[in-house]
C-alpha positions in Angstrom: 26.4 152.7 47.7 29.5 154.2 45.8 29.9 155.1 42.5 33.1 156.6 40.5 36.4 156.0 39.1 38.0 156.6 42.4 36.8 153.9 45.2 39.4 152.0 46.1 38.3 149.4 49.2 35.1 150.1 50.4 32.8 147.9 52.5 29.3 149.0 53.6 26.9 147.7 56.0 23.8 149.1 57.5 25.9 149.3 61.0 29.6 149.8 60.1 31.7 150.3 57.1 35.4 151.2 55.8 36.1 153.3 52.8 39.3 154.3 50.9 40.4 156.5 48.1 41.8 153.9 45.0 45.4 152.1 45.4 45.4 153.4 49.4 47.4 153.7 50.6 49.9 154.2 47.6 49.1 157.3 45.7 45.8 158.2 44.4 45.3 158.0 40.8 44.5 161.5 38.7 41.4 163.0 37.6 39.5 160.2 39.2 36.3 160.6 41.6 34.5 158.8 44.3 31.1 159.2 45.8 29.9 156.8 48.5 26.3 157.3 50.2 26.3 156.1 53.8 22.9 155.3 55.0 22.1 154.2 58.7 19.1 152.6 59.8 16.2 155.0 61.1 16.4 156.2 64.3 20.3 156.2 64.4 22.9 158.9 63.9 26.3 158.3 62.0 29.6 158.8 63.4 32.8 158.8 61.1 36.3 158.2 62.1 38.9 160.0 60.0 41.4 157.0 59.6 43.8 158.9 57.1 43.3 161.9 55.2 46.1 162.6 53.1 45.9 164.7 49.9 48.2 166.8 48.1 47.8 170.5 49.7 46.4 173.0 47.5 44.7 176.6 48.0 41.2 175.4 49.3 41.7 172.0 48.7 41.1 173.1 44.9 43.2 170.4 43.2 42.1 167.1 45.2 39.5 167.5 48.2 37.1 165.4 50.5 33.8 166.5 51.1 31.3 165.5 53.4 27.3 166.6 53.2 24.4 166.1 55.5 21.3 166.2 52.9 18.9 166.0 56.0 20.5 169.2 57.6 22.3 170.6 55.1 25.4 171.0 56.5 28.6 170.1 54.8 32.1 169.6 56.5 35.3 170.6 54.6 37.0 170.5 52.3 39.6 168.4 53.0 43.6 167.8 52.1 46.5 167.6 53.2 46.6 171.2 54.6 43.6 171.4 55.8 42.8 168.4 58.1 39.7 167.5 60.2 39.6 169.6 63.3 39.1 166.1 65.1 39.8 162.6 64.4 36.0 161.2 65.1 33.1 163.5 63.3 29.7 163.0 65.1 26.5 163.6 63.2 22.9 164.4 63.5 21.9 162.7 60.7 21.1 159.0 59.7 22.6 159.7 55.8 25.8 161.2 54.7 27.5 161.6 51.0 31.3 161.9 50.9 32.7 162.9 47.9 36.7 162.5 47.1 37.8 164.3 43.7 41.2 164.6 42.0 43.2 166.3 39.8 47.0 166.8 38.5 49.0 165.6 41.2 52.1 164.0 42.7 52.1 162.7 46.3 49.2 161.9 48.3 47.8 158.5 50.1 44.4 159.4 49.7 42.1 158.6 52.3 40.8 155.9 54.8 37.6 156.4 57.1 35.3 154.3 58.8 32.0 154.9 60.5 29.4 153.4 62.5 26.1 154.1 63.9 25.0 155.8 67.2 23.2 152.6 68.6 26.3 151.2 69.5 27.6 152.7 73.0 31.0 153.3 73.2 32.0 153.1 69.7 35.5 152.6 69.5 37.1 155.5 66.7 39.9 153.7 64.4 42.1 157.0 64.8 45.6 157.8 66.0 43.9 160.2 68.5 42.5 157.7 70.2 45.0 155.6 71.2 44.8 155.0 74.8 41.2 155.0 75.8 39.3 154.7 72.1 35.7 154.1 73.9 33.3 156.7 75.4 32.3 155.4 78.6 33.6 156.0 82.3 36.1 154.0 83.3 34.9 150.1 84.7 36.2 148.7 88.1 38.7 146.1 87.4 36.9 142.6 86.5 33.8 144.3 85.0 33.3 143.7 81.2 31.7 146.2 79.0 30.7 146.6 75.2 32.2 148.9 72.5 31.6 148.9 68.7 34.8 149.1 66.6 34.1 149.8 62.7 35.4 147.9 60.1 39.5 149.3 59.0 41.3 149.4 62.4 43.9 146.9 61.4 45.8 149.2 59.4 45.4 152.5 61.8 48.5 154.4 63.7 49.0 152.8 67.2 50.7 150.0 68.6 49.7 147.2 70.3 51.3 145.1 73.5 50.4 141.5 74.1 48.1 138.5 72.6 45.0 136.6 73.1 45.9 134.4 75.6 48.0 137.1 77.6 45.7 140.1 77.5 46.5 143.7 75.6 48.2 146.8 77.7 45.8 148.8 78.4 47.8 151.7 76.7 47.2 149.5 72.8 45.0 150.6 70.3 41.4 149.2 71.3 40.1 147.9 67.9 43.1 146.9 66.7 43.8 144.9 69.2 40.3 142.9 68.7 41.4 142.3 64.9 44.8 141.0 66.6 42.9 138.9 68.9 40.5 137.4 66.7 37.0 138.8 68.2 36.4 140.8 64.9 37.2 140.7 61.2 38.6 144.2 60.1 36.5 143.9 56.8 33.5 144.5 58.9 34.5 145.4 62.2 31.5 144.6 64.7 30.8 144.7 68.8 33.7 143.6 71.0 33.5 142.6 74.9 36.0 143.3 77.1 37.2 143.1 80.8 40.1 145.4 82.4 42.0 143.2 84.3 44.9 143.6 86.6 48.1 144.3 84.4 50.8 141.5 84.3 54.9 141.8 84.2 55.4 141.3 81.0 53.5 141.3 76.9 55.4 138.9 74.9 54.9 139.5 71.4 52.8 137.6 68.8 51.6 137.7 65.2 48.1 136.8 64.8 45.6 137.8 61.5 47.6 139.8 60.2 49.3 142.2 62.9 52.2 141.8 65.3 51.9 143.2 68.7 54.9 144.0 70.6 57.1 143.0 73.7 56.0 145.4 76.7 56.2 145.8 80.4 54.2 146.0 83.3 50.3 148.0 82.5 48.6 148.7 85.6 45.6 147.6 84.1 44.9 144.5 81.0 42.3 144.7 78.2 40.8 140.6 78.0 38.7 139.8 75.0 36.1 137.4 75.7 34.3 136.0 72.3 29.8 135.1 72.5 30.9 131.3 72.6 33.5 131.8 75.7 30.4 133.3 77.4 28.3 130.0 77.0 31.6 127.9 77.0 34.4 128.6 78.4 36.3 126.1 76.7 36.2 127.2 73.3 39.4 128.2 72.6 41.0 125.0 74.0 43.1 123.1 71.2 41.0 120.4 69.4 42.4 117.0 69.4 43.3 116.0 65.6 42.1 112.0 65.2 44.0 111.9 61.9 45.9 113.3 59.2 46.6 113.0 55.8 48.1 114.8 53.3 48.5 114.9 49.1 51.6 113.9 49.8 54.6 113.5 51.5 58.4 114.6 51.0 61.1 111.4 51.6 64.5 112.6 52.3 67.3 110.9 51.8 69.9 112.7 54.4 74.1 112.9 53.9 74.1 109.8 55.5 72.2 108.1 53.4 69.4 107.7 55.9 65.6 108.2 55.1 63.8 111.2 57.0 60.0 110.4 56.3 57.9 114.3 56.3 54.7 112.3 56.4 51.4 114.3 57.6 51.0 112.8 61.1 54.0 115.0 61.9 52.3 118.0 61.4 50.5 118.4 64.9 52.0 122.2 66.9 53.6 119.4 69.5 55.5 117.5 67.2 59.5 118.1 68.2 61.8 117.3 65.4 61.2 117.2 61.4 57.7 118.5 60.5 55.2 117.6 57.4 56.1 118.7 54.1 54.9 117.5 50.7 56.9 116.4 47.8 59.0 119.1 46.4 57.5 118.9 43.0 54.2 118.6 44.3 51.9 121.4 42.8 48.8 122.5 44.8 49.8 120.7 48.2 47.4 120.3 50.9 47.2 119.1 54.6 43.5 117.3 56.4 43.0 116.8 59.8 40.1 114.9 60.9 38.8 115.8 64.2 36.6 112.7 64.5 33.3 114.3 64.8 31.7 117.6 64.0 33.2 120.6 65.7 33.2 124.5 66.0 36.6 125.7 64.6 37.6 129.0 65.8 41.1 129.3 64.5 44.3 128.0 63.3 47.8 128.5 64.8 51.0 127.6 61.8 54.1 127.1 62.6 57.3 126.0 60.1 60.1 123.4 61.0 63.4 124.5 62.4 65.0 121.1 62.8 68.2 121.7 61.0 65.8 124.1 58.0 64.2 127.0 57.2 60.8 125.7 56.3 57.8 127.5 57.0 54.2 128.2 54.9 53.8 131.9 54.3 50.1 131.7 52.9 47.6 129.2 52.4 43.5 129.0 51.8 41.3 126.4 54.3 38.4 124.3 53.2 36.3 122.4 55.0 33.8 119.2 54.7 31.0 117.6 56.8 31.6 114.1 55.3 35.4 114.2 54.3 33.8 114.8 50.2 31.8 117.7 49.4 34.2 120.5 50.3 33.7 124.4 51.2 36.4 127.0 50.3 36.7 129.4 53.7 35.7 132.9 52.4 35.3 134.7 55.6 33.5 137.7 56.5 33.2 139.5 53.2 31.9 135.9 51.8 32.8 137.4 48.2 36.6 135.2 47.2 38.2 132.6 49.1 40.0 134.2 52.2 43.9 133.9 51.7 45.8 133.4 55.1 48.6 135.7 55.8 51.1 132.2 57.3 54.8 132.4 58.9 57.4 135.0 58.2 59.7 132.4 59.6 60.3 128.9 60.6 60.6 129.7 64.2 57.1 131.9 65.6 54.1 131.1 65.7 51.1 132.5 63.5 47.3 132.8 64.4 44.3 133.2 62.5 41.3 133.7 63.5 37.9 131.9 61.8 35.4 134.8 61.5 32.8 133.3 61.2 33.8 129.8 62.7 33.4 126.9 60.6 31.8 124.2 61.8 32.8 120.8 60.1 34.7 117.2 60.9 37.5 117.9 58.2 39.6 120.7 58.0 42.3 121.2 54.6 
């Protein structure tokens, strides 16, 4: 639970959570206060990763502070600010309950805060942490080919750390764990969650890619490859294969009439990835716009891959919501993870790369909008 004028982004779950200070990470507000109570299950010990910790420095953190307590022990850790940091990125308790309490006062610079936690039951729990950039999980190394299981909490997408590669290619073994799950679509960063993963043998070359929300970048040679494997690739390994559209349709359509007087027709069968040439795009005056594909029957939809048209324009979608339907009438917005507003899709940055997104949960229906 939290409480206060203070919380800014907080998500709590009985296994894994994310927590920030308000308007993180622009500046914290003054004279404001925050206290959240993190409760594990029975049994189970919590571990906190400091994500960001930074408030304006003053003489024992007197003006704005974090402050952690362990009412089962007793023991307190900090205060915290800007000049006096955690001693390490990943805090490891004894205890299955834990109060942090943010405070502020008069003050002009600061980002505030960002942690995450998660409980003990999860081996290898991967800290979202700039200190734990090349091997975030605490278990011996694996032989190449062997998968294994580590627990990322909930906030890694907006952590220090690059990442090299996508999905399909693999990660270099030198990215940032749990952001690279977010990147590739195994987890949703609102809630973060258990991740399996192979080592591989590293290839030449990352190429780059945007997908939910991150870009990865370009890289050479790793000796070694982090592969994601998601619970339906392990009972099909299909699942990630493209899903063959039976039809489209569209609220409308755009009909251009060229320099030469010649009609161009943007009508929605054009929209399919494959399509060379002129895309889909609805009437210019067209408020609310939407695209449909039927896929025929009833499927399990993982994601969606956007991409704009380049033929001779600059057209691309640079956000958009998805709804789905059973019968092609009753319709369900997409809310994702949190399941608390419709889920807003971070689209194309330009008309040229292409943008994944991953459906956490899947949806399962015959029409897609």
């Amino acid at each position: 639970v939290s409480a206060g004028n203070g919380c800014g982004h907080t998500l709590l779950t009985p296994h894994s959570g994310t927590l920030s200070s308000k308007n993180y990470p622009g500046t914290y507000p003054n004279h404001t206060m925050c206290c959240w109570r993190l409760q594990a299950p029975p049994g189970t010990s919590l571990l906190l990763a400091f994500g960001d910790v930074d408030l304006e420095p003053s003489e024992h953190c007197a003006h704005s502070s974090l402050l952690l307590a362990d009412p089962q022990t007793g023991t307190a850790y900090g205060p915290y600010c800007r000049n006096s940091v955690p001693s390490a990125p990943l805090l490891v308790t004894n205890s299955s309950t834990v109060t942090v309490l943010f405070n502020s006062t008069s003050h002009r610079s600061g980002r505030g805060l960002l942690l995450s936690y998660a409980t003990s039951q999860h081996p290898g729990t991967g800290a979202a942490s700039p200190g734990t950039q090349r091997h975030p999980w605490d278990v011996p190394d694996p032989p190449l080919t062997m998968c294994f299981s580590v627990y990322c909490p909930a906030g890694c997408k907006d952590i220090h750390g690059d990442i090299w590669g996508n999905p399909s290619q693999g990660y270099r073994d030198t990215s940032v764990l749990c952001k690279a799950a977010v990147h590739a679509g195994v987890i949703a960063d609102e809630l973060g969650g258990q991740v399996t993963l192979s080592r591989e043998k590293g290839i030449t070359l990352y190429e780059s890619a945007f997908a939910n929300g991150l870009h990865s970048k370009r890289g050479s040679l790793s000796e070694k490859r982090l592969v994601f494997h998601k619970a339906c690739c392990l009972l099909s390994p299909a699942c990630d294969d493209a899903l063959e559209v039976v039809a489209f349709n569209a609220s409308s359509s755009w009909h251009e009439v060229d320099a030469l007087g010649q009609d161009r027709a943007w009508v929605a069968e054009r929209a399919a990835l494959s399509t060379t040439g002129h895309s889909w795009a609805a009437e210019p005056t067209a408020e609310a716009a939407w695209l449909e594909l039927d896929l025929g029957t009833r499927r399990n939809v993982t994601g969606i891959i956007t991409k704009g048209s380049s033929e001779q324009h600059d057209y691309y979608v640079t956000s958009y919501h998805v709804s789905s339907s059973r019968d092609g009438k009753n319709w369900r917005p997409y809310r994702g993870s949190s399941g608390q507003e419709d889920k807003v899709f971070e689209g194309n940055a330009d008309s040229q790369g292409e943008v994944s997104n991953a459906f956490i949960p899947p949806i399962v229906a015959r029409y897609v909008r």
